[in-house]
Backbone as CSV, one residue per row, in Angstrom:
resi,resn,N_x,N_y,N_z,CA_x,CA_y,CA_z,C_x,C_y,C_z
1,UNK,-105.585,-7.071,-57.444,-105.322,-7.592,-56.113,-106.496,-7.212,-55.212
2,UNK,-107.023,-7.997,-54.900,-108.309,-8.006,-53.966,-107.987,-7.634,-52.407
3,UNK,-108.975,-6.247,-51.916,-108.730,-6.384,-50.791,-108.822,-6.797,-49.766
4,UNK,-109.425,-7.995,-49.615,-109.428,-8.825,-48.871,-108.287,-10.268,-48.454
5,UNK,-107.527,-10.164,-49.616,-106.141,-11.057,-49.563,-105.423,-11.312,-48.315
6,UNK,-105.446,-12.645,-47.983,-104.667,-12.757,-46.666,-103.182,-12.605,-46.928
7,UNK,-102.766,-11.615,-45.978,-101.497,-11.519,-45.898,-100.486,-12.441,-44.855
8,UNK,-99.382,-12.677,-45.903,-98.316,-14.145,-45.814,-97.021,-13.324,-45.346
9,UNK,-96.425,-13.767,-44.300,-95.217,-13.950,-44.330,-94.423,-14.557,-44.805
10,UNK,-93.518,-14.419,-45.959,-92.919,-15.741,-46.411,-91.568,-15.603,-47.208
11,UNK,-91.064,-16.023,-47.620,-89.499,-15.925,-47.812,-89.674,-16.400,-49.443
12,UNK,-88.997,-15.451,-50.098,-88.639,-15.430,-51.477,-87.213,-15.844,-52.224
13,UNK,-87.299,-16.532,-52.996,-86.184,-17.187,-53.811,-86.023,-16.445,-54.819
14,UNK,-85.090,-16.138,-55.804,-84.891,-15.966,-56.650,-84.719,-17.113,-57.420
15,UNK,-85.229,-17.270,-58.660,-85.469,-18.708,-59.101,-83.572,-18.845,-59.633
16,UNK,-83.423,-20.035,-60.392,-81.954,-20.468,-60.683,-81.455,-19.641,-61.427
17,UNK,-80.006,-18.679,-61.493,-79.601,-17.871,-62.788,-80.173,-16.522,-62.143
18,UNK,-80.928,-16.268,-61.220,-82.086,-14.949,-60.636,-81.204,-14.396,-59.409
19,UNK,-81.607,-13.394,-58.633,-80.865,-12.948,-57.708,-81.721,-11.990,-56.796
20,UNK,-81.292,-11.460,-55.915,-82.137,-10.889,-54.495,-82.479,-9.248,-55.437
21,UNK,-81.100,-9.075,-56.003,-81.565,-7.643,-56.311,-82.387,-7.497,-57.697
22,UNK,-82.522,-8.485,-58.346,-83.252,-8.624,-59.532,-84.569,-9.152,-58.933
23,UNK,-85.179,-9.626,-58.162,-86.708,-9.441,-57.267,-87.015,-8.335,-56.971
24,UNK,-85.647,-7.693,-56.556,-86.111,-6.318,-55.364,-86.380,-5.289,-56.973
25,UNK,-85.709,-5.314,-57.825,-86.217,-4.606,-58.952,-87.594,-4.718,-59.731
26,UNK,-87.746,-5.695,-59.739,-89.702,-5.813,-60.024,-90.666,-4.882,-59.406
27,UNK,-91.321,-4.189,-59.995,-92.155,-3.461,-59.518,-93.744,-3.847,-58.751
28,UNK,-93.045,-4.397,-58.181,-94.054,-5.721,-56.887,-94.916,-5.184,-56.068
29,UNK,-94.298,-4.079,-54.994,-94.759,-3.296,-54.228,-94.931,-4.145,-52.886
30,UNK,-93.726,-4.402,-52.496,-93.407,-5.813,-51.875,-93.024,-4.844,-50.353
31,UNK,-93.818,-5.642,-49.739,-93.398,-5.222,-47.931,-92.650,-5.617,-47.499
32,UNK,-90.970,-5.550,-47.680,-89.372,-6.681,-47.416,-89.305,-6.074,-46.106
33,UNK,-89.183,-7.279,-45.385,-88.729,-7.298,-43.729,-87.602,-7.465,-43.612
34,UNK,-86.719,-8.346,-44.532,-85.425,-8.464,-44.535,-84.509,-9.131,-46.024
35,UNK,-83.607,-8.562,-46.125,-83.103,-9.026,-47.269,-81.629,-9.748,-47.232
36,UNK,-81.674,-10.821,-47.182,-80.171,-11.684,-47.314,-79.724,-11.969,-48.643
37,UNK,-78.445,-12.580,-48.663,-77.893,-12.897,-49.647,-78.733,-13.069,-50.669
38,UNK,-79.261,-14.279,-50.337,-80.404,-15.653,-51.085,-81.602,-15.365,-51.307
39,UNK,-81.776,-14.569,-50.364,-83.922,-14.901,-50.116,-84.175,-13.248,-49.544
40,UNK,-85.449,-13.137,-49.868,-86.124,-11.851,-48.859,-87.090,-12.317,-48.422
41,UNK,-87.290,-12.113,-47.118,-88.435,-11.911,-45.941,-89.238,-10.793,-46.383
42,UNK,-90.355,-11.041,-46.626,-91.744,-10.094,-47.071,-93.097,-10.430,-46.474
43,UNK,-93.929,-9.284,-46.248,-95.279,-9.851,-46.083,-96.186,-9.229,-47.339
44,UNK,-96.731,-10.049,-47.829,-97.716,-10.346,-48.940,-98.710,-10.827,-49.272
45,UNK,-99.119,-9.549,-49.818,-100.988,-10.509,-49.992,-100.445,-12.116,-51.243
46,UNK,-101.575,-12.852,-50.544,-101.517,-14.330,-51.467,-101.849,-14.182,-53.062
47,UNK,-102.427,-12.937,-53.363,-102.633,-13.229,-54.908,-101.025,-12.641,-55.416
48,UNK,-100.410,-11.828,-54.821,-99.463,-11.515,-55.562,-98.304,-12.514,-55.363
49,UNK,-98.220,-13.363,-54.181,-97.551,-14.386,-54.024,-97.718,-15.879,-55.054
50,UNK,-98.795,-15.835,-55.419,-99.615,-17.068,-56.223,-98.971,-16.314,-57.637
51,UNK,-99.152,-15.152,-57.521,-98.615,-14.957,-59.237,-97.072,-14.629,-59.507
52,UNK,-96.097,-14.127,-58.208,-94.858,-14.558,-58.306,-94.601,-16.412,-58.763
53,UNK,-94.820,-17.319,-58.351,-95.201,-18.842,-58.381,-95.699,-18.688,-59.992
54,UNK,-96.555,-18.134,-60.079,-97.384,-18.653,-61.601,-96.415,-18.265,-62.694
55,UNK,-95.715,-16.827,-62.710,-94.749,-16.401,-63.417,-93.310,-17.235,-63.439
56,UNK,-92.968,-18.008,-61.886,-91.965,-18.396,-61.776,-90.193,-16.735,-61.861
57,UNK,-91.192,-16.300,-61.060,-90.467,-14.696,-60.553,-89.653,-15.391,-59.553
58,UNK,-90.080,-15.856,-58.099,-89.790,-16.207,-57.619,-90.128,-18.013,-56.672
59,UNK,-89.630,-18.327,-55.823,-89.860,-19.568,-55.009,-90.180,-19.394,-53.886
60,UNK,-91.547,-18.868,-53.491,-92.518,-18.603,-52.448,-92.148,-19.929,-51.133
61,UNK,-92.111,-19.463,-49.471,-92.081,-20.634,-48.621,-92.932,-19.615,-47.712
62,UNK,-94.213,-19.839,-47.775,-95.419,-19.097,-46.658,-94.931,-19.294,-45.287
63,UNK,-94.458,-18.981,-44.378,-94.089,-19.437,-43.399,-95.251,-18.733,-42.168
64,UNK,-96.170,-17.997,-42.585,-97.218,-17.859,-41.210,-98.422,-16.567,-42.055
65,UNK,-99.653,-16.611,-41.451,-100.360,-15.207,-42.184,-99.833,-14.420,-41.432
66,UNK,-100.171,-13.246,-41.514,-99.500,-11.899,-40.410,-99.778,-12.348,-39.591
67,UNK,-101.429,-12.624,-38.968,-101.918,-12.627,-37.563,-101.110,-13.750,-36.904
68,UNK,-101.108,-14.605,-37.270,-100.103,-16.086,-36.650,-98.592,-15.718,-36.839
69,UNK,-98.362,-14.757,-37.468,-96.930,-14.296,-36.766,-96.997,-13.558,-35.889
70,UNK,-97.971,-12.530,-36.105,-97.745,-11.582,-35.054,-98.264,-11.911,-33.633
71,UNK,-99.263,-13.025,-33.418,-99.534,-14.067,-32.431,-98.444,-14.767,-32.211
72,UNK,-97.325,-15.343,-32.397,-96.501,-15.873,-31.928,-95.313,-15.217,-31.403
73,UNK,-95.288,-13.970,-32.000,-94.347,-13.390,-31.815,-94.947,-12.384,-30.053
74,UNK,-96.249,-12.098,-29.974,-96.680,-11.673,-28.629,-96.404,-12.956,-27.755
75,UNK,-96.451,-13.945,-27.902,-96.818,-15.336,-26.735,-94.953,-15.910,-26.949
76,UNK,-94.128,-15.433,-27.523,-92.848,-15.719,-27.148,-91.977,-15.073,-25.891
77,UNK,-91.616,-16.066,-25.011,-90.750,-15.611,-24.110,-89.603,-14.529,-24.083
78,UNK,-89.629,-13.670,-23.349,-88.749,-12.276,-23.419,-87.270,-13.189,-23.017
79,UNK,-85.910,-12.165,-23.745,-84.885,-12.561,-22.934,-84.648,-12.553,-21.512
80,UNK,-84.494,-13.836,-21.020,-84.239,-13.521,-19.364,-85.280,-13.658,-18.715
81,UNK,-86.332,-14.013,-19.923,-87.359,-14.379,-19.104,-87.509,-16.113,-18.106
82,UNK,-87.565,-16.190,-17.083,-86.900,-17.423,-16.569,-88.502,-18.428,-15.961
83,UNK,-89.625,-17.794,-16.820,-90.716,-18.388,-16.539,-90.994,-19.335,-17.535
């Protein structure tokens, strides 16, 4: 894993017959932000995401790099904010 890998926010599947706690058991070394039923929220470098996909471990949905989350998440309106 190269250190230069852009890191992904992105939501993980367990493929069909697979399950949340049988991902979370892989020895991944996985940064989980959140874990539901179905899917975990992780941030991850792209080679280890590309080789979850290549293995068919899991069903990768990139949903932002860190910086464009963490940019959106500064430029989002506070509660109550009425501006």
């Amino acid at each position: 894993m190269a250190g230069t890998d852009q890191i992904w926010i992105a939501r993980l599947s367990p493929p069909a017959g697979g399950s949340v706690t049988a991902l979370l058991a892989l020895p991944l070394g996985l940064d989980v932000w959140e874990r539901h039923a179905g899917f975990l929220v992780v941030a991850a470098p792209e080679s280890l995401l590309a080789e979850l996909e290549r293995r068919r471990l899991a069903t990768v949905d990139r949903w932002a790099t860190r910086e464009e989350y963490l940019a959106r998440m500064m430029n989002r309106p506070t509660v109550g904010d009425d501006g």
